[in-house]
C-alpha positions in Angstrom: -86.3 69.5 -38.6 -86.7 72.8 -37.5 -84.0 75.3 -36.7 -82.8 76.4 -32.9 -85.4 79.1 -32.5 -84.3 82.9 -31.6 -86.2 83.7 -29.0 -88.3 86.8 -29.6 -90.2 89.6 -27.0 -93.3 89.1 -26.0 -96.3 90.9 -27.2 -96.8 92.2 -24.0 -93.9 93.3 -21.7 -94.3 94.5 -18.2 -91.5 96.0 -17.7 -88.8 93.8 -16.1 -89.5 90.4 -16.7 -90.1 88.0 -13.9 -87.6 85.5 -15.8 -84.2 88.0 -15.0 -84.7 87.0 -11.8 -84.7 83.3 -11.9 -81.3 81.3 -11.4 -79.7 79.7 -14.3 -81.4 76.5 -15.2 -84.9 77.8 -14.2 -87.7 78.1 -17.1 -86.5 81.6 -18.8 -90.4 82.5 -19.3 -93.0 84.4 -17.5 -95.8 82.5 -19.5 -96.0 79.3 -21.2 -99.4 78.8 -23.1 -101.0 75.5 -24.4 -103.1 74.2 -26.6 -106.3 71.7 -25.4 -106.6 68.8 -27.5 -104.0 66.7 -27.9 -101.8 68.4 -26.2 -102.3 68.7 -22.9 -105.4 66.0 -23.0 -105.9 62.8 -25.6 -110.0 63.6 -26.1 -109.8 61.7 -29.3 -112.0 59.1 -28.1 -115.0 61.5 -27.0 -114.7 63.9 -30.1 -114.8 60.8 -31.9 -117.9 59.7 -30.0 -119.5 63.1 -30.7 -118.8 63.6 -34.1 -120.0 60.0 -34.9 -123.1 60.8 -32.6 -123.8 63.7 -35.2 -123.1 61.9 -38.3 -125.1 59.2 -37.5 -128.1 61.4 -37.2 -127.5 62.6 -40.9 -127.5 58.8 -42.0 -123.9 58.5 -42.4 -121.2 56.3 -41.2 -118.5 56.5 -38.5 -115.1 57.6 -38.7 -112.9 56.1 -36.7 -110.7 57.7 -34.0 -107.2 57.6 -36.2 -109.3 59.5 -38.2 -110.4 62.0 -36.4 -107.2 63.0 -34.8 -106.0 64.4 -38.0 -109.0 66.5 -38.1 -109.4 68.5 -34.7 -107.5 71.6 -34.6 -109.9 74.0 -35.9 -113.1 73.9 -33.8 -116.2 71.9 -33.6 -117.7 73.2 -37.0 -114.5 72.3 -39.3 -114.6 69.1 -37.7 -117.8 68.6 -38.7 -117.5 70.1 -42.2 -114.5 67.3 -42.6 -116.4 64.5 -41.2 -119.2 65.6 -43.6 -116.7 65.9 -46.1 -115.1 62.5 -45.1 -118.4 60.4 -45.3 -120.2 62.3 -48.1 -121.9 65.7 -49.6 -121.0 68.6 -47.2 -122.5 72.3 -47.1 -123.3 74.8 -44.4 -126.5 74.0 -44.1 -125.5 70.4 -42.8 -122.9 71.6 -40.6 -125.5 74.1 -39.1 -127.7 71.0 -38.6 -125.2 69.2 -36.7 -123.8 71.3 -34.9 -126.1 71.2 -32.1 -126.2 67.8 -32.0 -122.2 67.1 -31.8 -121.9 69.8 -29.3 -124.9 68.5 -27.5 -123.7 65.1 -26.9 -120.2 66.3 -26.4 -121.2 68.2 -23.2 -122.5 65.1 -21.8 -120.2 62.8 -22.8 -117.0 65.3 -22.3 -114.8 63.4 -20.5 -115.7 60.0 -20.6 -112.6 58.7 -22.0 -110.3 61.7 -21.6 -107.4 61.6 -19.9 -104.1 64.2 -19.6 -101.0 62.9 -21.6 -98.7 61.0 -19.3 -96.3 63.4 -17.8 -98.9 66.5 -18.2 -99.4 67.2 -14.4 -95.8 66.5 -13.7 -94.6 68.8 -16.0 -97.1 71.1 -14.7 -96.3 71.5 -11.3 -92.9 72.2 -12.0 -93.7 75.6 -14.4 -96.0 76.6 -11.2 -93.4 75.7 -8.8 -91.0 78.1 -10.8 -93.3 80.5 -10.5 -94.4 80.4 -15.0 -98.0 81.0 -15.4 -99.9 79.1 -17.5 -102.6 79.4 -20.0 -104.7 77.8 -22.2 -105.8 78.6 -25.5 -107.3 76.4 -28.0 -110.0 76.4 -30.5 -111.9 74.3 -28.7 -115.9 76.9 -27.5 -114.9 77.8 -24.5 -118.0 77.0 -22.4 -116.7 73.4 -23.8 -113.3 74.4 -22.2 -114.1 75.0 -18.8 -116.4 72.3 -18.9 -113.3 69.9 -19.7 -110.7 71.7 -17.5 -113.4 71.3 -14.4 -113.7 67.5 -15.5 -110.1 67.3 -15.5 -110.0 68.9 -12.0 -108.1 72.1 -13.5 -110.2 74.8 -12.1 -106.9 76.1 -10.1 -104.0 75.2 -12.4 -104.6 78.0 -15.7 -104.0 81.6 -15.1 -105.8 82.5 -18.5 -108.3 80.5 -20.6 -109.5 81.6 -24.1 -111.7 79.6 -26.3 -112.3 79.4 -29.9 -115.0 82.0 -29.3 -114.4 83.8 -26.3 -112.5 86.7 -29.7 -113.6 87.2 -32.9 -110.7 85.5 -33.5 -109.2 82.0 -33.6 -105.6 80.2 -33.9 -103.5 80.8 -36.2 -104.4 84.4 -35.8 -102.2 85.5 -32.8 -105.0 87.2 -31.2 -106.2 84.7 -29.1 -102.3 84.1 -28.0 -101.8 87.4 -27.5 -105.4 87.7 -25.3 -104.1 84.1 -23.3 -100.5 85.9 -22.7 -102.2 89.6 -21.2 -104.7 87.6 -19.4 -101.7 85.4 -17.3 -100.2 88.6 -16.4 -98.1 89.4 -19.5 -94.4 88.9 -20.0 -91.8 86.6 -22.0 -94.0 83.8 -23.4 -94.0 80.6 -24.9 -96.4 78.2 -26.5 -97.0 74.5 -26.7 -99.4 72.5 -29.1 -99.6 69.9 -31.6 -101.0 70.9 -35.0 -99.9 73.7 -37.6 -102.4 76.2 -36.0 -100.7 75.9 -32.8 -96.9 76.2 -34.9 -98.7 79.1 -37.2 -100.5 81.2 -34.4 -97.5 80.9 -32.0 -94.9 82.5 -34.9 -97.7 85.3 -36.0 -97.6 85.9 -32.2 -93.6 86.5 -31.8 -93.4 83.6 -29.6 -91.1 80.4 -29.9 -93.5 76.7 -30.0 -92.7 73.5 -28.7 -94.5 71.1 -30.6 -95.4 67.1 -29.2 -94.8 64.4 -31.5 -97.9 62.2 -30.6 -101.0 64.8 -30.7 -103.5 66.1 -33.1 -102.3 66.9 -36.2 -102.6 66.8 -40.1 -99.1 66.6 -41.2 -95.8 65.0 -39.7 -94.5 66.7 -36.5 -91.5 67.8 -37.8 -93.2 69.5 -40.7 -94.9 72.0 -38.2 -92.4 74.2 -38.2 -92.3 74.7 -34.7 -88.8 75.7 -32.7 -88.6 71.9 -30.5 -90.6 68.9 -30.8 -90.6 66.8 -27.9 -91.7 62.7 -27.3 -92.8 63.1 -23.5 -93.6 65.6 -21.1 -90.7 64.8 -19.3 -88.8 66.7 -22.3 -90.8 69.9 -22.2 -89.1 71.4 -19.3 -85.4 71.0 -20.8 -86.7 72.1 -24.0 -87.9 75.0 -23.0 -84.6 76.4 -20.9 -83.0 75.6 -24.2 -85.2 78.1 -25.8 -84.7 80.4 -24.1 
């Protein structure tokens, strides 16, 4: 399991922190970040849909969802290039091919089946009530990201969005955190996600990670090496005040 983190500065400081002023028991951070899928929203069933949608078109056969949660993490083309992988011969030229056509039938089929994690808008509204601002920052394209978030009826609740492509950069390089965190105003951050990207940009970043036991990921939770795991929503408020 990992170790009680130490909590470290933010990348970007703005001179006093909001956080000194809070009360005792309040959320000791200006910023908490999250990742997309499978963290703050289960979209395993329409990736699934859209990866199999693609697939299919090549001639080859369906993964199934349990499947394909263990592969999203990394954006819409290493998804495909495991799928491909997963179901036969796999090259660039293939994922180039299918990439239109997963992302493509993804936009029109983005939230179908997706739904927020029980305990997500709770959890929420009490960071925004405390005054934390929140951000988003996943691998996920981002034109695919607002798309989602406006499904989900989020337009208002993120400070800061940044997609897989909105840098040249992706998780785990902390420059997409780093972007998310300046963009919601700067400040003592913290991050929460659900896969080794999440655990791996978060640390590069200087930043503690709470990590969820029941998202997206390739490997055991508590192998993630983030600084809490949590079971519910309902945890990631007290975990948090004990980071910090």
């Amino acid at each position: 399991m990992p170790v009680p983190a130490v909590i470290l500065a933010a990348p970007f400081p703005t001179g006093q922190s909001r956080s000194t002023a809070r009360a005792m028991g309040q959320i000791p951070f200006d910023v908490v970040v999250f990742d997309l899928d499978g963290t703050l929203a289960d979209t395993a069933l329409d990736l699934t849909a859209s990866l199999n949608h693609a697939l299919g078109e090549l001639g080859r056969p369906p993964i199934p969802a349990e499947g394909v949660r263990r592969m999203v993490g990394h954006g819409a083309r290493a998804l495909l290039r495991k799928g491909l992988a997963a179901t036969g011969e796999v090259d660039d030229a293939l994922i180039e091919q299918a990439f239109p056509l997963l992302v493509g039938y993804y936009e029109d089929h983005i939230a179908d089946h997706t739904k927020p994690f029980d305990g997500v808008e709770t959890a929420l509204d009490a960071l925004d009530a405390q005054g934390v601002k929140l951000a988003i920052c996943t691998n996920k394209l981002e034109g695919l990201t607002l798309g989602l978030v406006a499904a989900l009826g989020w337009q208002d609740r993120f400070a800061a969005i940044v997609g897989g492509d909105t840098l040249a950069q992706r998780k785990p390089d902390p420059a997409p955190v780093h972007e998310a965190i300046r963009r919601a105003g700067g400040g003592r951050a913290a991050f929460v996600g659900d896969s080794i990207s999440d655990t791996d940009a978060a640390r590069a970043a200087g930043i503690p990670c709470v990590a969820l036991t029941f998202g997206f990921s390739d490997r055991p939770a508590d192998q993630l090496g983030a600084n809490a795991l949590i079971d519910h929503y309902d945890q990631l408020l007290p975990a948090l005040e004990r980071l910090g």
